[in-house]
N, C-alpha and C positions, 0 to 999 in steps of 0.2 A: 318679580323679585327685584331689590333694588340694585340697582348698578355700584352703588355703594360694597357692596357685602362682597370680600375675598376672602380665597383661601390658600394655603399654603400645600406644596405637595403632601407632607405628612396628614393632612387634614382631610383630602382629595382620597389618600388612601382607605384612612378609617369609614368615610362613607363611602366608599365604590368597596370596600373588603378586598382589595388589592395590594399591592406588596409597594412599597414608596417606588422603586423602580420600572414595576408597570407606569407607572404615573409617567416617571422621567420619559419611559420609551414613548404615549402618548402624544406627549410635547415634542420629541423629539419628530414625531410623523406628522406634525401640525392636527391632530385628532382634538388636543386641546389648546386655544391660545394663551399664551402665558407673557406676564411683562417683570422685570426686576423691582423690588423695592426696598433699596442698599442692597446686601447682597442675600436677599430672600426672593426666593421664584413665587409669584402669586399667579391666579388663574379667578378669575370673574366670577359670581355666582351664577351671572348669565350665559355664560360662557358654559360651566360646567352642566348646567341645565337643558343647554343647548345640545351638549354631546348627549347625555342622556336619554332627550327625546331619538336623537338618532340611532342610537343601538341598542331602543326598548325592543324586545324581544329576538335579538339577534344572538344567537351562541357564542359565548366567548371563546376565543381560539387563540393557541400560544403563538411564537411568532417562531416564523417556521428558515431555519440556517440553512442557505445551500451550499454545502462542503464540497460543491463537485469540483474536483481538485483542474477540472478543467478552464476555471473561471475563479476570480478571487470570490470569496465568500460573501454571501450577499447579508451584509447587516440592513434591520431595516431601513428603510427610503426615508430619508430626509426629505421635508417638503419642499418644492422644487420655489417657493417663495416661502422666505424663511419667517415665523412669525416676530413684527416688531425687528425686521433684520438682523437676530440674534437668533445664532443656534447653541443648542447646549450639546456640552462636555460633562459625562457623565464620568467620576472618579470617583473610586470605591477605594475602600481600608481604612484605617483607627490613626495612622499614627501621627502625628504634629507635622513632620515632613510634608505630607501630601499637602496640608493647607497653607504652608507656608509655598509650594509648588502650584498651589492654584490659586495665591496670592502672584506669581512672577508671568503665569499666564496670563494673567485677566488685563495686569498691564503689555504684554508684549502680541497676545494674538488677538488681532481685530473681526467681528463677524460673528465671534463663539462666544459662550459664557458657558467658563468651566463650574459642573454643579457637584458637591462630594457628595458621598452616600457611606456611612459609617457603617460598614459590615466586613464579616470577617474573611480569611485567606479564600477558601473553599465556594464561601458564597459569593465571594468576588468573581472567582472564575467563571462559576456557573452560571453568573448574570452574563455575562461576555458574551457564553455561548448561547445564550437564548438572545441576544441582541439589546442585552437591558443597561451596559454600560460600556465606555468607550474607552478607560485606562483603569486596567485595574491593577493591584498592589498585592503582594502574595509572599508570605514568608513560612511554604510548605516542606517540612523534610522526609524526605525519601531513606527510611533507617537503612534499606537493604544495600546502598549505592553512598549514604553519605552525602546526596546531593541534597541542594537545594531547589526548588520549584518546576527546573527542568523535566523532571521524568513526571511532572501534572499536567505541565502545560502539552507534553507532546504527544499524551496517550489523549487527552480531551480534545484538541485542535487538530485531530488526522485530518488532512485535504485544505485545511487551509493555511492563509499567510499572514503570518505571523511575527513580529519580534520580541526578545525581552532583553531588558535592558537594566542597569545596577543603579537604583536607587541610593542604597547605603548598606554597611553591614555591622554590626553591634551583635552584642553578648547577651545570650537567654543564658538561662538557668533557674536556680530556685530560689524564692523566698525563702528562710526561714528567720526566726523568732529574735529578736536583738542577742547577743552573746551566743547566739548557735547553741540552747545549753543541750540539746538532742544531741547534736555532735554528728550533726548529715552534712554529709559531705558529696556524698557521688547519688546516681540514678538507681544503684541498688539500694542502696540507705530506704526508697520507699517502701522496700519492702519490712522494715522494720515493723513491729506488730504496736499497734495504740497510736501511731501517726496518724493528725487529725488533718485533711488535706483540703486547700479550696482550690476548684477548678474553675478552666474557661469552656465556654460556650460549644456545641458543637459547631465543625467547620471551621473555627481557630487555627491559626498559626502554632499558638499555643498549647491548643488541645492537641491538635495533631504531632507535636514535640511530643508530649506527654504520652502518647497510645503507641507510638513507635517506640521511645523508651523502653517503656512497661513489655511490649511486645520482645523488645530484641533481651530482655533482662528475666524474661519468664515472669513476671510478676502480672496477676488479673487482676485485672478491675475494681472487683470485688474484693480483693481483699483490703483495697485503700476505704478508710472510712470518711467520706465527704469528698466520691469523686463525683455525685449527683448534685454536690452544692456547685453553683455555679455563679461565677458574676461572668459580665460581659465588655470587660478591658483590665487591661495590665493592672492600672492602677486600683481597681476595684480589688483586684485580687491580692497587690502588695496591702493594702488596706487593711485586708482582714488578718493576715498575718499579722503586721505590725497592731492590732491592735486586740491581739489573743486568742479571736475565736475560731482560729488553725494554726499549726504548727509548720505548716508550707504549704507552696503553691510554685506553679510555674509562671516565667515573665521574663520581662527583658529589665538591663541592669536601668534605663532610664526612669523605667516607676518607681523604684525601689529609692533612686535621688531627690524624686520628686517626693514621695511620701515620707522616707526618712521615720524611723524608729525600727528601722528591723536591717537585718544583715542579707546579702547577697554572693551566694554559691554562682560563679560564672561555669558553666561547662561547656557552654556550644559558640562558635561565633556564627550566627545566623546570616545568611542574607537576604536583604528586603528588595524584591525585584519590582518592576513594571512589568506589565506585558498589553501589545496593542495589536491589534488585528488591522493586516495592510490591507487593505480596499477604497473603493470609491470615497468612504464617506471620512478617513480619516487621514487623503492624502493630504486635501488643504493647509492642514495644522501639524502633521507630524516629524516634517523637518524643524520646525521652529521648536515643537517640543524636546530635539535632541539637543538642540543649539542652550536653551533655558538650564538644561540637568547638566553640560556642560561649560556653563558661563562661569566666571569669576565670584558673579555678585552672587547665583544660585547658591555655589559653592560656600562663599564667606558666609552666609547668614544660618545654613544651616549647620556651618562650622563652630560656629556659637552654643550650641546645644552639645552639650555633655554626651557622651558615650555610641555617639557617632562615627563610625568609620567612612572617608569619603575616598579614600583610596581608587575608586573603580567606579565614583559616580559617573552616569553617562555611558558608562560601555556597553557596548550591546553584547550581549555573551550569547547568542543566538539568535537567527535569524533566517526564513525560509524565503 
């Protein structure tokens, strides 16, 4: 095959039928070699062929976390010779933040190249815990407590070490229709009868707003009509609203600026956390990471961006 032909991890995935993130951990174990091109991860056709031959007939096995609370948790091994002297940084979550964060990265930590991966609150965790990604982003609420991401993070990560730290905090709530003519106002309001609703994805920040609502307000699922419709970001879903074919949705107030034609219900201030697992593999870069969420310049730029709160960016608000 010619030396010529590459491909990208999204590309990697669809022919191995693996999850974009398997791919990332791959790379990450030197399994597969990978080189940058601008900021696109390629991998060789030969390259890729090359792995193939090697683990034709070999069972696939998940990659297996030792939580034994007597040792830090073992992500997997990083190649002990890094390929092309760059090792990846896997960042998970949707929102503009993160990439303007692995834009302040890429210029200040030398050795790594931080890679994002667009997925949501839940699936961000759970890649952690299978060893699939190295910073992820999580804007979970805990209806019973009121909290945010805390009581996810600490029932998932038993036995190991961990910190999470404040990203930023901004305003969810609801889409609804330019002039509000429904006249919704609160999380009971869904339970109104002929509300046509568009939802997020499962595993969502947002979805999960939404089912702790519905849950603490007695209202099922089933009685909302279009909570199967689903898009898979904020903006997709102020979208539909603004443009008629729902009457609301859930989201944060920043889609709702960006799309513009419809009105925005604030009820919740959310917060958008980090969370890193402290171990071998991420002590390298993880001071420089706190240093970046609490720099000046981090702070100005994303200060810039509408409906931001940076009050507490950089803090750590727990840590084992």
């Amino acid at each position: 095959m010619s030396s010529e032909v590459s491909y990208t991890a999204e590309e990697i995935a669809k022919l191995l039928k693996i999850s974009k993130l398997t791919v990332y951990d791959l790379i990450k174990r030197g399994e597969l070699p990978s080189y940058r091109v601008g900021k696109q991860l390629r991998v060789d056709a030969e390259d890729l062929e090359a792995y193939k031959r090697r683990t034709r007939g070999t069972p696939r096995t998940e990659v297996r976390i030792d939580s034994s609370p007597s040792d830090l948790p073992a992500a997997p091994a990083l190649p002990q010779t890094p390929v092309g002297g760059i090792r990846p940084i896997v960042i998970t979550g949707q929102d503009i933040s993160l990439d303007i964060l692995t834009k302040h990265m890429e210029k200040r930590i030398t050795g790594f190249r931080p890679l994002r991966s667009y997925v949501g609150s839940m699936d961000s965790l759970i890649s952690m815990y299978r060893g699939e990604s190295d910073i992820v982003s999580t804007h979970l609420l805990d209806g019973d407590t009121g909290e945010y991401n805390l009581p996810y993070v600490r029932k998932l990560f038993v036995g190991f070490s961990f910190l999470v730290v404040n990203l930023l905090s901004r305003n969810a709530g609801l889409y609804v229709r330019q002039g509000n003519p429904l006249g919704i106002r609160t999380w009971e309001d869904l339970g109104n009868p002929g509300l046509r609703l568009v939802n997020r994805e499962k595993g969502s920040g947002a979805r999960v707003l939404l089912d702790e609502q519905l849950r603490l307000h007695g209202i099922k699922p089933e009685q909302l009509d279009g909570y199967a419709f689903e898009q898979t970001n904020h903006l997709g879903v102020a979208s539909k609203v603004a443009s008629g074919e729902a009457d609301v949705g859930v989201g944060i107030e920043k889609a709702a600026l960006i799309v513009g034609q419809l009105d925005f219900i604030p009820l919740i201030r959310e917060r958008y956390d980090l969370v890193v697992l402290k171990n071998r593999n991420t002590q390298p870069w993880l001071p420089a990471l706190l240093e970046i969420l609490r720099s000046d310049n981090f702070r100005k730029e994303l200060g810039t961006i509408a409906g931001y709160d940076l009050t507490r960016t950089g803090e750590i608000l727990f840590e084992t």
